[in-house]
N, C-alpha and C positions, 0 to 999 in steps of 0.2 A: 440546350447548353447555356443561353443566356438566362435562363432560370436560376443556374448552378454560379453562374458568375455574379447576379444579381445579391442572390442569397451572400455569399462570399461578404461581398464588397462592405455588405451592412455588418457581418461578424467583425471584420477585421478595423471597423471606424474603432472602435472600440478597444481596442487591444492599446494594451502600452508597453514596453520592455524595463519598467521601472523595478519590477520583479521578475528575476527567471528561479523556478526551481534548480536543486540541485545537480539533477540527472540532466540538463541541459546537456554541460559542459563535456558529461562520461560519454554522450552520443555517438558514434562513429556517423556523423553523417551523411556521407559518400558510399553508404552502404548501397546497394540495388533494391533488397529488400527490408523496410524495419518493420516491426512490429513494440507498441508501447505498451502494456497491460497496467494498471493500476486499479483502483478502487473508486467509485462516484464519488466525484466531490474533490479529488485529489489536484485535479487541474491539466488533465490529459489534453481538453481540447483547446486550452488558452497556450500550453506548451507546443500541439500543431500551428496554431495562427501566430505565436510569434515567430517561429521559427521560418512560417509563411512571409509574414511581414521583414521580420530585421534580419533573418538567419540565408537567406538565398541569391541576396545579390542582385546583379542585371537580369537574373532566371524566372525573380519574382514574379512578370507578368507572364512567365511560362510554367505557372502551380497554378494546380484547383485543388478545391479544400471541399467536401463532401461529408456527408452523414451520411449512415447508409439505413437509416429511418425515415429519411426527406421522402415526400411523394413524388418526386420525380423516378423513385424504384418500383411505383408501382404497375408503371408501365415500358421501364427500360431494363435493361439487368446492367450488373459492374463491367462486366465484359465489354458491352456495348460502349458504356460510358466512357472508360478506360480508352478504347479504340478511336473513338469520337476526339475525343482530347487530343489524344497521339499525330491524330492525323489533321488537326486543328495548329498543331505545333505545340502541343504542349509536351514537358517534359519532367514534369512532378506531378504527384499525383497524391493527397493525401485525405484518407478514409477517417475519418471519426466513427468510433463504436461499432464494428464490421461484425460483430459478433450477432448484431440484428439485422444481417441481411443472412438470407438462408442459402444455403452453401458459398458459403465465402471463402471455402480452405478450396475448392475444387475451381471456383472461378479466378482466386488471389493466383494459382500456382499458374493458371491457362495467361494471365496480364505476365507472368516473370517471364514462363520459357517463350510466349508469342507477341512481345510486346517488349523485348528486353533493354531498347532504349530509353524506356519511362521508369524513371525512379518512384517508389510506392514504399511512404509512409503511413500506417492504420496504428489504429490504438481501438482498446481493447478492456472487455471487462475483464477485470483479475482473473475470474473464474474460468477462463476463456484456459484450453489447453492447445494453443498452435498449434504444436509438432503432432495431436492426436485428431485433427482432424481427417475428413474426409477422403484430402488429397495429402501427401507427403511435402510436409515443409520445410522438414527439418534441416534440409540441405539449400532452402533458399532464404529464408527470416534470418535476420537476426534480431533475439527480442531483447526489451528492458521492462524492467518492474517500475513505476513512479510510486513512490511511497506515499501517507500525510504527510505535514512537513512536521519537521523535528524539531526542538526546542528552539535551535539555533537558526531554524529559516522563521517559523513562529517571530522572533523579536527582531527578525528583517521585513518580515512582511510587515509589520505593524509601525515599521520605522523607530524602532525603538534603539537599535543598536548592528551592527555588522562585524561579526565577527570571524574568521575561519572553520571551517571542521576541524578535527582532533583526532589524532588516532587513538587506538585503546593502549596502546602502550607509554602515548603519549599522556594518558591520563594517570594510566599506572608509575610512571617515571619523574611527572614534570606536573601532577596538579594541583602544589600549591601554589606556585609559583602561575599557572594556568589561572586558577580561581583569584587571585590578588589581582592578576592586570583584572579581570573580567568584574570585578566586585569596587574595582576605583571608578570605573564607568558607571555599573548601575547595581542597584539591587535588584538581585533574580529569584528570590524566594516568592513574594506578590506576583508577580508574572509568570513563574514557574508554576506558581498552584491555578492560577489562569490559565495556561497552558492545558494543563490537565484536564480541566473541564470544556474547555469550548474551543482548543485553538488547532486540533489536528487535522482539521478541514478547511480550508482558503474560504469555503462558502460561510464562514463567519463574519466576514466582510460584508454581508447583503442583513445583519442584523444579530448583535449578542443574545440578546431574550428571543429571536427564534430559530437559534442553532440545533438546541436541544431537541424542538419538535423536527427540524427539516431533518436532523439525522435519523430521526425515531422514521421519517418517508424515505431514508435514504436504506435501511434496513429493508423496509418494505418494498424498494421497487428493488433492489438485488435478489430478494429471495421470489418473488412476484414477476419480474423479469427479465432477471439476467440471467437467473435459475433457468425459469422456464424457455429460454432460448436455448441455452447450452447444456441442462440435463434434462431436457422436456417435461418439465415439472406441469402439471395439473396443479386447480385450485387445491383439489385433497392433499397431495403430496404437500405442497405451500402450505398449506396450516399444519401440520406434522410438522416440516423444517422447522416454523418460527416456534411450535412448542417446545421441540427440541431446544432449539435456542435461548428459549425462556428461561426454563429448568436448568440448561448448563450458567447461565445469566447469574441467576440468584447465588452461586455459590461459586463461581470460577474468582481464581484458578483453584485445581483441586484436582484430583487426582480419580481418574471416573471409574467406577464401576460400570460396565457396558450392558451387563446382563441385569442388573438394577435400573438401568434408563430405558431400558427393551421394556422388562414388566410394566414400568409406571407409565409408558407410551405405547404403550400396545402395540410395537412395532420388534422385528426379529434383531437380534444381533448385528448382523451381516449389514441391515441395512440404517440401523445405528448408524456404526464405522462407516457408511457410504456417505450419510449426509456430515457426520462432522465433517470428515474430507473435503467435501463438496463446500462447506462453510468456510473450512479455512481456505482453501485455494478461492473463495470470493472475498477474503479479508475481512471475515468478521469474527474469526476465532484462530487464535496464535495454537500450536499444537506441542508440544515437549517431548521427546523421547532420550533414553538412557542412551550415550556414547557408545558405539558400533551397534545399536541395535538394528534391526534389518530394516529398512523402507515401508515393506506392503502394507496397504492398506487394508487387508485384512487384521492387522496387529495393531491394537488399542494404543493410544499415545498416553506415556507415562504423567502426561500434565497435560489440562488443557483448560487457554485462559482466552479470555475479550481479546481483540487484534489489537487496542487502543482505548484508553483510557477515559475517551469522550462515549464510549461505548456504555462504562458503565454508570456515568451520570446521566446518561438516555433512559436507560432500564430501571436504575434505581437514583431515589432522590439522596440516599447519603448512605453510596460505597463506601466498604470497610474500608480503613487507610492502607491496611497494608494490602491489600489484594492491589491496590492503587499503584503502590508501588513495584510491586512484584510484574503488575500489566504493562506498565509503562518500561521496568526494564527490559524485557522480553521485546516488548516492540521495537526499541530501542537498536538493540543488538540485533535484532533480525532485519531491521531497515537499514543496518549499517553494511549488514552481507558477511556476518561474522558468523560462524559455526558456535552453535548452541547446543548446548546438552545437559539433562536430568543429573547430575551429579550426585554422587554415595553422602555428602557431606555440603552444606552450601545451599544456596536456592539454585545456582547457573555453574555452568562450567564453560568457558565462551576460551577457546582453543585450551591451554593448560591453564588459565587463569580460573581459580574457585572464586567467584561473588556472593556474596551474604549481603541481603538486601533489609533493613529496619529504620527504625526511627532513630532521633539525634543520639541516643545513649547505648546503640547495639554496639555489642562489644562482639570480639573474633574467636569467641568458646566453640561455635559450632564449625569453622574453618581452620584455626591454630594450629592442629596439626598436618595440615597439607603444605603442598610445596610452594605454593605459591597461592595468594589470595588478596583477596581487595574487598573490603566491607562498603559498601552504598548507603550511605547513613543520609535520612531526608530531614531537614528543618535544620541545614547548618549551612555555611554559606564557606567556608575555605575548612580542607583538612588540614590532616598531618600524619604521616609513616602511609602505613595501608588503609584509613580510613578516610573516603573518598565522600565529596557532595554530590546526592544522588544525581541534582540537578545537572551536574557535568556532564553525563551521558547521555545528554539529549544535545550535543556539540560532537556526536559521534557522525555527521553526516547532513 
């Protein structure tokens, strides 16, 4: 144990609270059991250790902070450790990346019901599906998504400005008035298209000119393995996914033909649909469907685009612009927690509101006659009536 506390002590010298992401504050803390799922690179495990550090109080020295890839697992299990702790006086417990220790859903539920005085916080690869593991969680987790961060944490992290989140209605109602205070402070178009390229991962921080390569290993160990822990991926399967991924790459967003990417991958239909799924729930591909269209993943997704827009400066050296912007709204609104849908008319349908997403001079021809609509127009810095700076919706969260 003093291995596990040694380890600790040198993670947490390091920690500052000079940045908290978003999803901090949305925490329910005092939960029994949490669960954090987000994407590499997003900042799951620096949001354990502060929350270690600044977030627990006089408790502090009764949390341990774990990975569950440490070699300290190769000859103890969670169970033990958990117990060990427990009966050490400790009374938090929190797991980095659980989804690399093997049965973690059957040993996590044995720590809730036989161990119920220890609070246990884990985080998690995106891909990860809690509630589908081995043992039933669904009635002890409660989970959260950590997103990249959004425009608007982007020029906090960088110290460039701090500003609030914004609702979507808040933009629809109130953003010119929104974009004037925000545009007497700074200009956000240079930083906004910086954004784009390099700023959706915190790991930008450790070097600008090697963000592009660390993401292009950040793809690589997700489908290499995060894959292969939680959909038991072999090397064969791994290089099929990243082909897959290549091919939708080069032309997303787009609208796919399933039985077209079966032939040119020599792979069946069915299990198509199985890896895009598999890609999106590991946050590397955003997926679109028409409003009330049914769930199954058997049924092809009406669009399907990059999760993020640093995505497509990895894969290609000079993404189309508007695929750019179409990516970044989509993620945009999906990190926000707003319902998204394939719309008759528009690029998005984000609850009743139709968005039409183009450059400074897109006009409302192809949304005009709906009831309601908002144009995302990129390369302007303040609107006016329905036509919005694209850049605003990256203050969605």
């Amino acid at each position: 144990m003093q291995t596990l506390l040694h380890f600790q002590d040198i993670l947490l010298h390091s920690v500052t609270n000079e940045f908290r992401r978003y999803l901090h504050d949305k925490i329910n803390w005092n939960q029994h059991m949490i669960g954090i799922k987000g994407p590499r690179g997003a900042g799951k495990t620096t949001l354990l250790l502060q929350h270690l550090k600044y977030g627990l109080g006089p408790i502090k020295e009764n949390a341990l902070y774990i990975t569950a890839d440490h070699t300290w697992f190769y000859n103890h299990t969670l169970l033990d450790t958990a117990m060990e702790w427990y009966q050490q006086g400790g009374l938090v417990l929190l797991i980095d990346e659980v989804h690399k220790y093997p049965n973690w859903s059957r040993e996590l539920k044995n720590i809730y019901d036989g161990i119920p005085q220890l609070k246990v916080i884990f985080s998690a690869s995106s891909a990860l599906d809690i509630y589908r593991g081995q043992a039933d969680l669904s009635r002890r987790v409660i989970s959260y998504t950590l997103a990249g961060l959004s425009l608007r944490e982007y020029l906090m992290f960088t110290g460039t400005a701090n500003f609030p989140a914004i609702s979507l209605q808040d933009i629809k109602n109130h953003h010119r008035e929104i974009t004037l205070d925000i545009t007497s402070k700074i200009r956000p178009l240079s930083r906004f298209a910086k954004y784009l390229q390099i700023g959706y991962l915190p790991i930008f921080t450790e070097g600008e000119s090697e963000y592009l390569p660390k993401l292009e290993q950040v793809i690589n160990a997700v489908v290499d393995t995060d894959l292969a822990y939680i959909a038991s991926y072999n090397s064969g399967t791994a290089a099929k996914v990243k082909k897959l991924l290549g091919v939708i790459a080069e032309s997303a967003p787009f609208k796919p033909n399933i039985s077209a990417l079966a032939g040119k991958l020599d792979i069946s239909r069915d299990r198509i649909l199985e890896y895009v799924y598999q890609l999106s729930d590991a946050r590397l591909l955003n997926v679109l469907s028409v409003q009330g269209k049914g769930v199954s993943r058997l049924q092809k997704p009406d669009k399907i685009f990059l999760e993020n827009t640093n995505l497509s400066y990895a894969i290609h050296t000079q993404p189309d612009p508007g695929n750019i912007r179409e990516t970044f709204m989509l993620n945009q609104l999906i990190n926000a927690e707003l319902q998204v849908s394939e719309p008759e008319t528009g690029d998005f349908l984000v609850n009743d509101i139709h968005v039409e997403v183009g450059g400074k001079n897109k006009t409302s021809k192809q949304v005009r006659n709906t009831d309601t609509y908002l144009i995302a127009a990129d390369d302007i810095e303040t609107g006016f009536g329905t036509k919005v700076p694209l850049w605003l919706f990256g203050f969605l969260y």
